[in-house]
Each structure stands twice: as C-alpha cells, then as structure tokens.
N, C-alpha and C positions, 0 to 999 in steps of 0.2 A: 663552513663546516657542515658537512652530514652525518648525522645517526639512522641508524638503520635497526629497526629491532626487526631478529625472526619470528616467523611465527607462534612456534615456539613460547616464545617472552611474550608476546601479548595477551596472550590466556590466561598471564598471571602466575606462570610458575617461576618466574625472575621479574620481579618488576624491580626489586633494589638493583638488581644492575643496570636494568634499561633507564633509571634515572640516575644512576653513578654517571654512564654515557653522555645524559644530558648534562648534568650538571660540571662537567669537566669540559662539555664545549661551552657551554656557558661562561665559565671563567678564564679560559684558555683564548675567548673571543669578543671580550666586552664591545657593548657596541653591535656588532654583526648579526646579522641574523641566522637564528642555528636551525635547519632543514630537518626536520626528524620525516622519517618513512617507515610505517607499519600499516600493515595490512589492516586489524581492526581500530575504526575510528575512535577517539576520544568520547563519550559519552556527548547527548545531547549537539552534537556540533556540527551536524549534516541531516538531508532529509527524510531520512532513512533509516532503518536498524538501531537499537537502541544504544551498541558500546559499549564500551569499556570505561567506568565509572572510578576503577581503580585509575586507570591512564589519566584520564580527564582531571583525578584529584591531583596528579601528580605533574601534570603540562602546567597547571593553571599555575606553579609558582616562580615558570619562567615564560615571561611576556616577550623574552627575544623570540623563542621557539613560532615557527611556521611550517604547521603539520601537515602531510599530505597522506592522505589512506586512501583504500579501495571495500571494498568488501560488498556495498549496498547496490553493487549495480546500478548506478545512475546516470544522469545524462547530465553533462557540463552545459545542457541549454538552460537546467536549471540554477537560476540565481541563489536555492538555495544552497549549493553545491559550497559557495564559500563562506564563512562564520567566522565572527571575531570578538572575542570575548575579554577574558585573562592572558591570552595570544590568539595566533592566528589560525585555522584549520580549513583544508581543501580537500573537501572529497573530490577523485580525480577521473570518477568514469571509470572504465572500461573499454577493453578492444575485442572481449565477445558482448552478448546480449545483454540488456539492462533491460527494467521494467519493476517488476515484487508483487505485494499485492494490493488488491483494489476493492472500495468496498462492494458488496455483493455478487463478484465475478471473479475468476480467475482470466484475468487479461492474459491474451498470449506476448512475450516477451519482443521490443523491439531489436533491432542491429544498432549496434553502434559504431562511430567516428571518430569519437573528440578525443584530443589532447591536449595538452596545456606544456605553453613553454615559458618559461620564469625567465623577467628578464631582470637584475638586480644591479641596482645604480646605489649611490651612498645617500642619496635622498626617497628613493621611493623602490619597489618591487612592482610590477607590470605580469601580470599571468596572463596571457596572449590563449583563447581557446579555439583550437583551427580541429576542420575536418583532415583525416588524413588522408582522404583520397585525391584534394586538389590544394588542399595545404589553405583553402580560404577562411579566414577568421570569421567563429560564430558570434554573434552578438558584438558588443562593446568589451574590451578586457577590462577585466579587474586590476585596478591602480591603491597599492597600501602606501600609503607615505610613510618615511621610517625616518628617524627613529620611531619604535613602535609605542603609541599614546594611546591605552584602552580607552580614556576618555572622549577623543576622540575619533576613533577607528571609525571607516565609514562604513564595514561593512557588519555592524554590529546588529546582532534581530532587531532592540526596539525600535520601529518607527520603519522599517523598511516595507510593514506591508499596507502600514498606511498610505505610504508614498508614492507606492507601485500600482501600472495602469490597470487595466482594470478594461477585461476583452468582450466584447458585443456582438450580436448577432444583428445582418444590416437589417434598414428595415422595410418593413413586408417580408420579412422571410418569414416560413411557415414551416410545421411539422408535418408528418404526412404517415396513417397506419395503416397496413391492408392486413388481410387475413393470409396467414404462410401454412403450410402442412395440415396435415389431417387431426390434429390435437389440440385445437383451436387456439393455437398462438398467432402471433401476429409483428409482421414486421414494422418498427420502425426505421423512419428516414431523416435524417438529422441534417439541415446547410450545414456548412461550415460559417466561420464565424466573418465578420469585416474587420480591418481596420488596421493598425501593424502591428497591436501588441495580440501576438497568439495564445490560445487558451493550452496550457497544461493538462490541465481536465476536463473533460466533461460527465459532471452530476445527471442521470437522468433516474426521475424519480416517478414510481409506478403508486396513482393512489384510485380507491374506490371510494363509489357513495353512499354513504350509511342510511339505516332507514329512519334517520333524521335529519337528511339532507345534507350531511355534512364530511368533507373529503376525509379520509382516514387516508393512514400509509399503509400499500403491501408489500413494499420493496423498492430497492434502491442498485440500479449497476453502474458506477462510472468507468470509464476508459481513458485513456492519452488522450490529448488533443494532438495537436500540429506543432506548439511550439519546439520542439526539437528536431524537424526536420527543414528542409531549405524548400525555396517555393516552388519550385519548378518538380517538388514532392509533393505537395500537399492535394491531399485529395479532393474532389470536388462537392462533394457528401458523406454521410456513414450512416449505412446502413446496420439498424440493431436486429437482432432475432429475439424476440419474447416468446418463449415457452408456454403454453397453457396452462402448464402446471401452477404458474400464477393467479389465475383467473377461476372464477366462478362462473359459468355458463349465464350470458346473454344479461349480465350486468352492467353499470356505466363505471364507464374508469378513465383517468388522462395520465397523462403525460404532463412533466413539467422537466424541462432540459436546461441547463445552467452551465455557462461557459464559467470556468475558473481560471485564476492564473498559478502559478507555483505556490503563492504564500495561501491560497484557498480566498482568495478574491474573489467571488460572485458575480459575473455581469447579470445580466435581467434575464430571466427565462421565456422563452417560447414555452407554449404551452397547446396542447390537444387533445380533445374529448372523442369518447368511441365507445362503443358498446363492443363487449367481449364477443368474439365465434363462437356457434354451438360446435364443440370437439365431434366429428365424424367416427373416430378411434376413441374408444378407452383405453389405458393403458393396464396392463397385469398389475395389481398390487400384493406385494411379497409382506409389508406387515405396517401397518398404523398404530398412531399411539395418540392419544387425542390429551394424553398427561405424561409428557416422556421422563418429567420430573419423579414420577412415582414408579415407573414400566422401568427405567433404565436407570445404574445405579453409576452418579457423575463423581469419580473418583480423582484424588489428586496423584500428579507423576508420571510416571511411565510403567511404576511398576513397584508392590511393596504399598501399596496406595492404602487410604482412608477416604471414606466418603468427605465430599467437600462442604462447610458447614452453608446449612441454613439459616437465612433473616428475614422475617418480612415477607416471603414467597419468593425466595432468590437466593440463588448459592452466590458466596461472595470470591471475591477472586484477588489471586494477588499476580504477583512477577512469576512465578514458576507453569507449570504446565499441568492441565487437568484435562480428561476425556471422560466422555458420555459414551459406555458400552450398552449393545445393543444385544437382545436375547439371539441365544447358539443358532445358526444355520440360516440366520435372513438373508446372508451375501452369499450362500450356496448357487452355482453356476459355474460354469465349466472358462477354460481361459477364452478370451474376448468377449463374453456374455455381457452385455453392455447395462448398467444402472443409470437410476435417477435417482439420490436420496433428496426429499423437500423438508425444510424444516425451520420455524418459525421459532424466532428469538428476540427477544429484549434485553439491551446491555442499558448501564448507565456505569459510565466512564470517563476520564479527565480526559487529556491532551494524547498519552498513550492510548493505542488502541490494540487488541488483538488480533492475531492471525487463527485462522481455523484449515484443517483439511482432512479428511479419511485416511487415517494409518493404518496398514497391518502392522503387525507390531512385532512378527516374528518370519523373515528380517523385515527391520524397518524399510516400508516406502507406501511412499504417498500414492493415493489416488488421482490426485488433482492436484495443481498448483496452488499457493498459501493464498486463501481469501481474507480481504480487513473486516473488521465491525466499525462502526461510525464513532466516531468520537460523540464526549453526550450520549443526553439519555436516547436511544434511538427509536423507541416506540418498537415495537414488534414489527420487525421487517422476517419476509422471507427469504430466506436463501434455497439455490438450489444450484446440484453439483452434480454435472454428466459426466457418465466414465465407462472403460473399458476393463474386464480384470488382466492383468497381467499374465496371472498365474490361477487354476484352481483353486488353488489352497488358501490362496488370500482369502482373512475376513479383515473386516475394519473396525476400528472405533472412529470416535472423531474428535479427533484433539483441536481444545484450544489453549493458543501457546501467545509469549512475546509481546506481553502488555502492561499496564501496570496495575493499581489497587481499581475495584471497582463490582460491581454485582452483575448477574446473567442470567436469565430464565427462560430457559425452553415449554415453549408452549403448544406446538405441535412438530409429531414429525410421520413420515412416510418415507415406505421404499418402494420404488416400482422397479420392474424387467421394463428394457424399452427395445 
C-alpha cells in the first residue's frame, strides 16, 4: 500500500485526512508495510531541516508506516539519511543539487546521484542506494527486518554514532598557509584524509593569541568532505581562501582542521601556526558599529515586529525568525557593486542550530546562501558574507531564522565596498 500526501497537506491544512489515508491503509493491510511519500519530512527524522512536528506526532502511531521525504537536499552517502524510531523514515536525496548550510560559510551546493530502490521480502526491506549514472551501489544498503520491532530497529539514533568509524588524516600529513591577495588573507591547504571511512565534514577552526598567551576563537568555516563522492572523484587536497577581514595585522594565529563523519565524529586534528600578512590594500568602510546591540534595533519577524527581549547581555531567541536592521543607506550602490558585511556573534544553543543571511525584504531575496551557527555555546566567532547586489534598490537586514530556544549577541559589525 502507498499514501501519497500533496503538498498541499503537509503544510498542515489537511493533516486529518492525510492520517484518515494512513490509518485505512493501516487496517486495510495488517501486517504490511504502508509506504507514505511527502515532500516535508516528519520532524526530527533526517539530517537536515527541522519538519513537520504535526506529521511526526501523527506517523509515530503507526509503526507499520515507512516514510520517504525530500525537501533537505541531502546526499544518500549520508547514514543519517535513514531513522527509526516509532516507524521508519528515509530522506531520499535528490536528483538536482544537495548541500544547506554550513557553519561559518556559505558552501557552494554539490551535484547529485543517488537513488534508492526498495526491495520488500515478508521478512525484511533492503533500500539499495545506487548512482544513477552507472547504476553502481553506494555504500552498503540499508536492511529493516520486518515485522517492524522499535525495540529493536537497527537503524535507530541511539548508539549509532558511538559505533560509527571515525576518519583520519594519514600521518605526517601537514597543513600548509601562504599569503593570497592584497588584503592580507591567506590561503589554506588541507590533505585529504586516509583510510576508507570518508570524512562528511571538515571543521576548520581559525584561533588567535591572546596577550596572555592563550588561544582564543575567531572563527570557524566547515565544508563537505569526500564522503559522498566515488574515488576516482576525490580530490587530492582543498584548498581554503581566508579573507583578511579575519585577521589583525601581523599577529599569531593557527589553524586547527578536524576531519568529521555524518554523526559529527571528530578524528584528530592537523594543526598550524602563522603569523597574519600586513594587508597591502585597505578596504573602503561604509559603516562600523563597535555595539550593534545598541546602533541597530534586532526586531522579531518579518514585519509588524517588537524589539527582541533582553537577558543578561543577550536577546533570547526562540523558533521563529528575527533580523538586525541596519541604519538607512549603508547598502547604497548601484547593481553588481560588490559587499563585505563582517560581524562577530555569540550564540549559546541546544542541538538546533540557526541559519543566518542578508534579506531585502521588499521582494524577498537573499544575498547569500543560509549560513549555520554552532551548536553550544559558541564563544564569539566571526562571520563574514561576500556579495554582489542584484538590484540597486536592494537594502538588507540580516535575518536569523530556523532554530530552536537559545540566546545571541552581536558584538561587532562592519560593512566594506570591496
């Protein structure tokens, strides 16, 4: 049996019929496993995108159900693509680009491949995940024994990331950083990792020495690893570009780079020390704010807003969406007039993390692709977002959206012409 909810219905303006649906194949199939497909995933159930919390209350009270969604762009090399909980759920990729956001960076979006063919026996389900250019199976498939026993599902979160390998970099490999453009940034050069389990992520973390000898953070960008591509892809190195807009003229600062796997597994980091370039170029600055907290008024919504409350030194934040507007005419420039906005933030947050990106708000669209904040308290990391305008008439704010409870303080911000 298949259900199929449209779009439509998972937004929530029919969810009694989309479980009338279910619950008549339910009964109409004892026994069998009932195939639901909608577009947004059940809450919690995939690695990606928050969900739908109504759905998720409403699958969990049939354990036959094996749900398949799209929505989060992701890649079927990730293990956490499949989840089993109250029933079963598979986010299933895509056949354009997958990727989201990352923390400190706007990753550019991968191509993707994969597909998934269900193979269903009376003893077990087999989800086969093959590229579809040569039809070759990625990884190992997912095998559910059935009848379906939450007690025992084997694809259920707890204990799978304890279990899971855990990627390395071989050794004697080294980091390596020169000085790139006139603005005194500098390029890093990252191996890749050894060994067969491929790194999902790689964490690279940007710290300076205090004048008590002791490393601080000033930032953090991760990107993809290798693990969702085949080897005869994988590249030989990755090359970072670091902005100067990081840095403090001819100070000490390292590198620490940390191979991950999907569950946020840590192999051991490479690490390297450097002293900053003296910038050749200044860059034009259009407006600083050395307390954006009190210069700019961080409102909740989209619109119809109230100031977001203060605790502590810190607006507090829940699930909905809040933006930090900046005084009339900073983003004045004509269309492609390219930006740098830099701006230094501390979250302290659960497992939910936020997205951030420069909106115009009138029509909506983005500057940049959605950047993360770190889960945890993240200590004052800087972020920074290069752009082109669109349009003249664009200004921005900068929204942060699609996380859960948690606190936020802006601590510095700048906008340059670049």
């Amino acid at each position: 049996p298949y259900v199929v909810f449209p779009q439509r219905m998972t937004d929530g303006l029919d969810m009694k019929r989309c479980e009338k649906m279910v619950a008549d194949a339910v009964s109409a199939n004892p026994g069998k496993p009932v195939f639901v497909f909608a577009h947004i995933p059940p809450y919690g159930t995939t690695r990606g995108g928050s969900g739908s919390l109504e759905k998720r209350k409403m699958l969990n009270k049939y354990p036959q159900v094996v749900n398949f969604s799209g929505h989060t762009h992701g890649t079927l090399a990730n293990e956490r693509a499949i989840w089993q909980g109250e029933f079963t759920s598979l986010n299933v990729g895509c056949l354009q680009t997958w990727g989201g956001g990352h923390v400190g960076n706007n990753v550019p979006r991968m191509p993707n491949f994969g597909v998934v063919i269900a193979e269903v026996y009376s003893s077990r389900i087999v989800f086969r995940r093959l590229d579809v250019r040569d039809g070759v199976e990625h990884n190992e498939s997912w095998m559910i024994p059935w009848p379906f026993d939450p007690a025992s599902a084997p694809y259920r979160t707890a204990g799978r990331k304890e279990k899971s390998a855990t990627p390395s970099f071989a050794a004697g490999a080294e980091l390596k950083v020169a000085p790139i453009g006139d603005e005194g940034g500098v390029l890093l050069t990252i191996p890749v990792t050894s060994g067969v389990t491929r790194p999902y992520t790689y964490q690279v973390h940007l710290e300076y020495l205090d004048q008590d000898g002791k490393w601080e953070t000033r930032g953090r960008k991760d990107f993809f690893g290798d693990a969702w591509q085949r080897p005869q892809e994988r590249p030989e190195k990755y090359d970072v570009e670091v902005t100067g807009a990081y840095f403090d003229p001819e100070r000490k600062y390292r590198f620490r780079v940390f191979p991950l796997n999907c569950w946020g597994k840590k192999g051991d980091a490479l690490t390297v020390e450097f002293t900053s370039p003296e910038p050749k170029v200044k860059p034009q600055v259009v407006w600083e704010s050395k307390d954006p907290m009190k210069d700019c008024p961080f409102l909740s919504g989209l619109s119809n807003s109230k100031p977001m409350p203060i605790e502590n030194g810190f607006y507090k934040m829940g699930t909905g969406n809040a933006r930090l507007v900046f005084p009339n005419g900073v983003w004045a420039g004509e269309k492609g007039a390219k930006f740098r906005f830099i701006v230094d933030i501390h979250t302290i947050q659960g497992d939910d993390t936020w997205t951030m990106v420069l909106r115009n708000p009138n029509p909506l669209k983005n500057a940049n692709n959605r950047i993360m904040t770190p889960s945890g308290d993240s200590g004052s990391l800087r972020y920074i977002i290069d752009f082109s305008k669109i349009s003249a008439s664009h200004s921005y704010y900068l929204l942060v959206r699609e996380g859960g409870n948690g606190k936020i303080r802006f601590n510095y911000a700048r906008i340059e012409r670049i």
